[in-house]
DSSP file (Angstrom, degrees, kcal/mol; ACC not computed):
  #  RESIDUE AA STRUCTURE BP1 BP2  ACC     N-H-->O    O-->H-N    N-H-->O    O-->H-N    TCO  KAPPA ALPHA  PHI   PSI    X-CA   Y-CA   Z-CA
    1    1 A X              0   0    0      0, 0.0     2,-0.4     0, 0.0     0, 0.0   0.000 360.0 360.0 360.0 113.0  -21.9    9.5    3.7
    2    2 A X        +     0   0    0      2,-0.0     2,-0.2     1,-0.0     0, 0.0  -0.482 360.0 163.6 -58.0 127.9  -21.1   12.0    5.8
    3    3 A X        -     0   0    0     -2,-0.4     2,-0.4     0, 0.0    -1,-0.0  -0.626  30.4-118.8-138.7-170.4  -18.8   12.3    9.3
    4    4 A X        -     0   0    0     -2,-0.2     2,-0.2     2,-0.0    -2,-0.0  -0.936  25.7-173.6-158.4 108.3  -17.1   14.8   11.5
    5    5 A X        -     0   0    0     -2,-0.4     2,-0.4     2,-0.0     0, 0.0  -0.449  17.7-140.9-103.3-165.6  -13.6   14.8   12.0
    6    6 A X        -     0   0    0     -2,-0.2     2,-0.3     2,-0.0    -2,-0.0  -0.821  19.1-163.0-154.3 112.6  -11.7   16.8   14.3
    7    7 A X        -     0   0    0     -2,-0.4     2,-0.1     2,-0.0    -2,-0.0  -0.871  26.2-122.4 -94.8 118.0   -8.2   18.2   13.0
    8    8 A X    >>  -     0   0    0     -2,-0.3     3,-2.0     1,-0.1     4,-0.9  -0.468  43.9-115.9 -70.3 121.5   -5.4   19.6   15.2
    9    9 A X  T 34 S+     0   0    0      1,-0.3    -1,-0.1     2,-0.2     4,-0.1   0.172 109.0  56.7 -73.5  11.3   -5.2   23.3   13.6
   10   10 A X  T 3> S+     0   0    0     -2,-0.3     4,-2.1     2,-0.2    -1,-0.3   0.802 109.5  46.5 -46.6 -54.8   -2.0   23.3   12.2
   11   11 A X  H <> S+     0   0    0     -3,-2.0     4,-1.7     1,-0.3     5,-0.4   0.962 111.6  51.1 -78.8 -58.5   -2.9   20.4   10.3
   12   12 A X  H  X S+     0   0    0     -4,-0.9     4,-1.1     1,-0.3    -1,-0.3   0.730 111.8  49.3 -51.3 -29.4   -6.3   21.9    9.1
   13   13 A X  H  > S+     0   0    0     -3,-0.2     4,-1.5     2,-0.2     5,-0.3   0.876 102.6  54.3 -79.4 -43.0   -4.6   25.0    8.0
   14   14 A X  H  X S+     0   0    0     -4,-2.1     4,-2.0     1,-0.2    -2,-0.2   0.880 117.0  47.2 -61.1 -14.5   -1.7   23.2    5.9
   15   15 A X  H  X S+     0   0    0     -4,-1.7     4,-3.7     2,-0.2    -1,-0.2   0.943 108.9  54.5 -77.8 -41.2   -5.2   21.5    4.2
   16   16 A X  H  X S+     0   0    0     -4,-1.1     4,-1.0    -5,-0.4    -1,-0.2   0.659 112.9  37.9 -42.1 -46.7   -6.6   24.6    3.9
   17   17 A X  H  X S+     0   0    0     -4,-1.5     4,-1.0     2,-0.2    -1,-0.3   0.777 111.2  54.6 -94.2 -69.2   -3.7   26.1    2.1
   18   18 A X  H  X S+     0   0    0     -4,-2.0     4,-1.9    -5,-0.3    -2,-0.2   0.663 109.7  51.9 -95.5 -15.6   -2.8   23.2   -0.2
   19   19 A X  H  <>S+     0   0    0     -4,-3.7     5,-1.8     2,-0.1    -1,-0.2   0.935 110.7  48.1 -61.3 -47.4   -6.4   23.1   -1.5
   20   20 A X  H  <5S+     0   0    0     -4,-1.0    -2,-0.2     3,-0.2    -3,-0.1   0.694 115.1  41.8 -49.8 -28.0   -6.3   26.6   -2.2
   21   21 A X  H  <5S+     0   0    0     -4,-1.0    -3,-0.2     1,-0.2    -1,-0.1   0.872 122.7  37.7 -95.3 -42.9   -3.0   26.5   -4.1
   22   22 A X  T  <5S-     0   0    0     -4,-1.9    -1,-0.2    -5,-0.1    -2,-0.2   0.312 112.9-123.9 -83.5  39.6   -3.8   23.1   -6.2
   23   23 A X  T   5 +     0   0    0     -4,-0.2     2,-0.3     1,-0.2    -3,-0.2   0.741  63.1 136.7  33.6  57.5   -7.8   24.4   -6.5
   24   24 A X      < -     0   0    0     -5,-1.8    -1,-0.2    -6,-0.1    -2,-0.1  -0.946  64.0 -97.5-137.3 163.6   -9.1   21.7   -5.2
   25   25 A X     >  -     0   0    0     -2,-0.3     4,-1.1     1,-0.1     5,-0.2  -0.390  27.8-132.5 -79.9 121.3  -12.1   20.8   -2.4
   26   26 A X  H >> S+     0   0    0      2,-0.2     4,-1.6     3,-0.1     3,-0.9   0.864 113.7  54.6 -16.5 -58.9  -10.6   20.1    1.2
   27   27 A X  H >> S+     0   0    0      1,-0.3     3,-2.3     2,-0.2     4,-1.1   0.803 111.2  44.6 -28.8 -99.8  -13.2   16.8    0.9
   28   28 A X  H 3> S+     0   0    0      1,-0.3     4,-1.0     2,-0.2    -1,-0.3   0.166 113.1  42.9 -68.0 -25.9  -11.4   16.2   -2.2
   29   29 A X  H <X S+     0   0    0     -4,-1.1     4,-1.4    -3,-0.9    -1,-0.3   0.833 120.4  48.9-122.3 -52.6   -7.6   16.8   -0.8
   30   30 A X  H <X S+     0   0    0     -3,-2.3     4,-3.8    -4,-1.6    -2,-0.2   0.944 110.9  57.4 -57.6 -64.2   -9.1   14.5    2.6
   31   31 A X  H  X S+     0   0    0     -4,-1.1     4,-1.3     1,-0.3    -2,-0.2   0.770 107.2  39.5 -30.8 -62.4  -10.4   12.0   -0.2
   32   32 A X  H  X S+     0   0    0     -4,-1.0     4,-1.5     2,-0.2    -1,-0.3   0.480 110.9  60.9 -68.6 -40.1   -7.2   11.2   -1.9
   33   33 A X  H  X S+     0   0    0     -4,-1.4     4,-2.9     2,-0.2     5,-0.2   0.966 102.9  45.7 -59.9 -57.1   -5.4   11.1    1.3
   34   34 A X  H  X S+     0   0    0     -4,-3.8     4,-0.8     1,-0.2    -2,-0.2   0.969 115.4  51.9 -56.2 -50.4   -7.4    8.2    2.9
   35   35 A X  H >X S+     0   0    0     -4,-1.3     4,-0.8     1,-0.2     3,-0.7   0.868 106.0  58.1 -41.8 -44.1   -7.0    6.2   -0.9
   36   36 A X  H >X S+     0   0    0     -4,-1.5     4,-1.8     1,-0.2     3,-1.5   0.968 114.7  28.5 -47.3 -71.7   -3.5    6.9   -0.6
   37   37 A X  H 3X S+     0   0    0     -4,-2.9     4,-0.6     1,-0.3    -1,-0.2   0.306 118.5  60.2 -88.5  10.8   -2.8    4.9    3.0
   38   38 A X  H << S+     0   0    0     -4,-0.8     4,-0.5    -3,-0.7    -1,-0.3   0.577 105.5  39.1-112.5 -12.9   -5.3    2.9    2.4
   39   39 A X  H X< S+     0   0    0     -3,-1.5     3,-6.6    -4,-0.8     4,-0.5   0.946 114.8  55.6 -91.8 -70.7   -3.8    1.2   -1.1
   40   40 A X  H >X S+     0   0    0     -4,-1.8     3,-4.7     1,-0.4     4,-0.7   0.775 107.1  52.7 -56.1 -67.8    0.0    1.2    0.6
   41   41 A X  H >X S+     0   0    0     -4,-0.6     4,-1.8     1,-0.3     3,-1.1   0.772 116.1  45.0 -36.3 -40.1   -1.9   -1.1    3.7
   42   42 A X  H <> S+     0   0    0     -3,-6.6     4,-0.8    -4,-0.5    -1,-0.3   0.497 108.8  45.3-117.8  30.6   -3.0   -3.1    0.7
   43   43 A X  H <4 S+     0   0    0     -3,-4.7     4,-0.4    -4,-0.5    -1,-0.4  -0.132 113.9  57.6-108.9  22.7    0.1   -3.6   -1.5
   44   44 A X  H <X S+     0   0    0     -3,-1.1     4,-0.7    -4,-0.7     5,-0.4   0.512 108.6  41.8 -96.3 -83.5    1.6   -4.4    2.0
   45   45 A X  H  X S+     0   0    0     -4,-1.8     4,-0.9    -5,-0.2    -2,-0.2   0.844 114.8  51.3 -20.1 -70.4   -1.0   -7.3    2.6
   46   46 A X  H >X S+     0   0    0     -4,-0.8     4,-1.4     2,-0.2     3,-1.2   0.948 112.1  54.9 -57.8 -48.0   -0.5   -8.6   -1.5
   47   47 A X  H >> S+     0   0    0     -4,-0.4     3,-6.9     1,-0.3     4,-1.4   0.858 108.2  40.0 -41.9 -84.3    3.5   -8.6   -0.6
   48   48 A X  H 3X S+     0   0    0     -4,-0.7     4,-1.1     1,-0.3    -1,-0.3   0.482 112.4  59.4 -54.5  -8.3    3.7  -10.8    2.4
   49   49 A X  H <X S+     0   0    0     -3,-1.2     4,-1.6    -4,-0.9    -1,-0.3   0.706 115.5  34.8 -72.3 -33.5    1.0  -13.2    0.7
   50   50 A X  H <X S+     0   0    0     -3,-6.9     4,-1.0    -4,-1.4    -2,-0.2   0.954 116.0  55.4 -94.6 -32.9    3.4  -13.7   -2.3
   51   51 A X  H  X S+     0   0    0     -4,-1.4     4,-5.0     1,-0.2    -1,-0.2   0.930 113.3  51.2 -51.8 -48.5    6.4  -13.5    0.2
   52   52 A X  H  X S+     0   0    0     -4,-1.1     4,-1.4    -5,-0.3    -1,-0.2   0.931 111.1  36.9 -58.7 -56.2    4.4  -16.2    1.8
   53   53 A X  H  X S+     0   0    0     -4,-1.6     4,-0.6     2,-0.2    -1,-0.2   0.804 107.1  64.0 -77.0 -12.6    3.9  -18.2   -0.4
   54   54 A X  H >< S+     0   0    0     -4,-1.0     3,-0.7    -5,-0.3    -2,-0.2   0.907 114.8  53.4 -75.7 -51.6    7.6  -17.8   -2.3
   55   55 A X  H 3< S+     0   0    0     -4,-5.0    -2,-0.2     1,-0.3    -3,-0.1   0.672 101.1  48.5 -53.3 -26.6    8.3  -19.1    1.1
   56   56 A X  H 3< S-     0   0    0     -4,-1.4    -1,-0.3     1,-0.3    -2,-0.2   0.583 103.2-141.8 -89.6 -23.7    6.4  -21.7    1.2
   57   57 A X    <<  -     0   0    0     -3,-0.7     2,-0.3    -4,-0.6    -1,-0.3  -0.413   9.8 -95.3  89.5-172.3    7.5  -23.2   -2.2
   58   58 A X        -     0   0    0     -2,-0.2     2,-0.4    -3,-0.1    -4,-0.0  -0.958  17.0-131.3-146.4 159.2    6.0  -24.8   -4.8
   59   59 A X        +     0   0    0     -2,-0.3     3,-0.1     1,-0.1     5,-0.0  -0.938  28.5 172.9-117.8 124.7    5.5  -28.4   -5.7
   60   60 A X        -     0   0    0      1,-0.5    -1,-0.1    -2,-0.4     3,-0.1  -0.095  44.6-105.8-124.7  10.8    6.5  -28.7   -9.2
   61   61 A X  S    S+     0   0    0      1,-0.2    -1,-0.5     0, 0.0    -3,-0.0   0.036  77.8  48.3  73.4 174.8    6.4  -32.4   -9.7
   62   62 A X  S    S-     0   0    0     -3,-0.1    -1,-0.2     2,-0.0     2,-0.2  -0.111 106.9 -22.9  65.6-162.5    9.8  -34.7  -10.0
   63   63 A X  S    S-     0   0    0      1,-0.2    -3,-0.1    -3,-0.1     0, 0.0  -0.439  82.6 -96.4 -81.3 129.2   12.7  -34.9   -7.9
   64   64 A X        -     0   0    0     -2,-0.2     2,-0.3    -5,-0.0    -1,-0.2  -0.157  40.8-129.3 -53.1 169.6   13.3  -31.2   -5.7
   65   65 A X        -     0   0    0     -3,-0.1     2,-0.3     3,-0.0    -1,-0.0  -0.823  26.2-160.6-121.3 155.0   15.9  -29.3   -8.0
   66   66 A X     >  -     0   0    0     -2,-0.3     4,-1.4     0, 0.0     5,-0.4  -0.868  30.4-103.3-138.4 166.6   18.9  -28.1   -5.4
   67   67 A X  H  > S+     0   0    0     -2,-0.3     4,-1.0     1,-0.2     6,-0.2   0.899 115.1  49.2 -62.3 -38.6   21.3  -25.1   -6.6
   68   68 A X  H  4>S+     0   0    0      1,-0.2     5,-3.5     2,-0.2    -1,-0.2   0.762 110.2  43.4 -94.7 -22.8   24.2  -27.1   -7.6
   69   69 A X  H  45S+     0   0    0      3,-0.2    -1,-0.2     4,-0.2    -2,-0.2   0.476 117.7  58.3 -96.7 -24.5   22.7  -30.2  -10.0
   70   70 A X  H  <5S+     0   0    0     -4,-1.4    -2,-0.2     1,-0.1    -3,-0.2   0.902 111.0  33.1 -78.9 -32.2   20.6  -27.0  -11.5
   71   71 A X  T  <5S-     0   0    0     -4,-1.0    -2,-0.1    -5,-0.4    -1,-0.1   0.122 120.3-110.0-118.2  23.4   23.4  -24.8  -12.6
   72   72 A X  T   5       0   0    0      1,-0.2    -3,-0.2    -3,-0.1    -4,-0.1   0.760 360.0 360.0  77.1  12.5   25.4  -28.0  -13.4
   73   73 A X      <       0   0    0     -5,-3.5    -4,-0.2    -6,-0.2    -1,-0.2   0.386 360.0 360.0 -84.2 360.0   28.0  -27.9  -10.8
């Protein structure tokens, strides 16, 4: 699909320039970026779900286990 962004021209030159030096398509440079912030948003998302649920517990059947009767104390 195609779009139309609009780049402040500093920024559009430094793209400009680091396509040219690794040889690769602005698109492509653009491409990679958006995959980039778009993965960290969704290893952010998978953390706080396991965090959540690490929080939450788990029901493991029997009698709760407490720190001190676990490690024999």
């Amino acid at each position: 699909m195609k779009t139309t962004i609009e780049l402040p021209d500093e920024l559009f030159m430094r793209v400009k320039i680091a396509s040219a030096r690794e040889q690769r398509s602005m698109k492509q440079l653009v491409i990679e970026g958006l995959e980039y912030v778009l993965s960290r948003d969704e290893d952010t998302v998978v953390a706080e779900e396991a965090l959540n649920r690490l929080q939450k517990g788990y029901r493991l059947g029997g009698k709760p286990f407490d720190r001190e009767s676990t490690h024999g104390r």
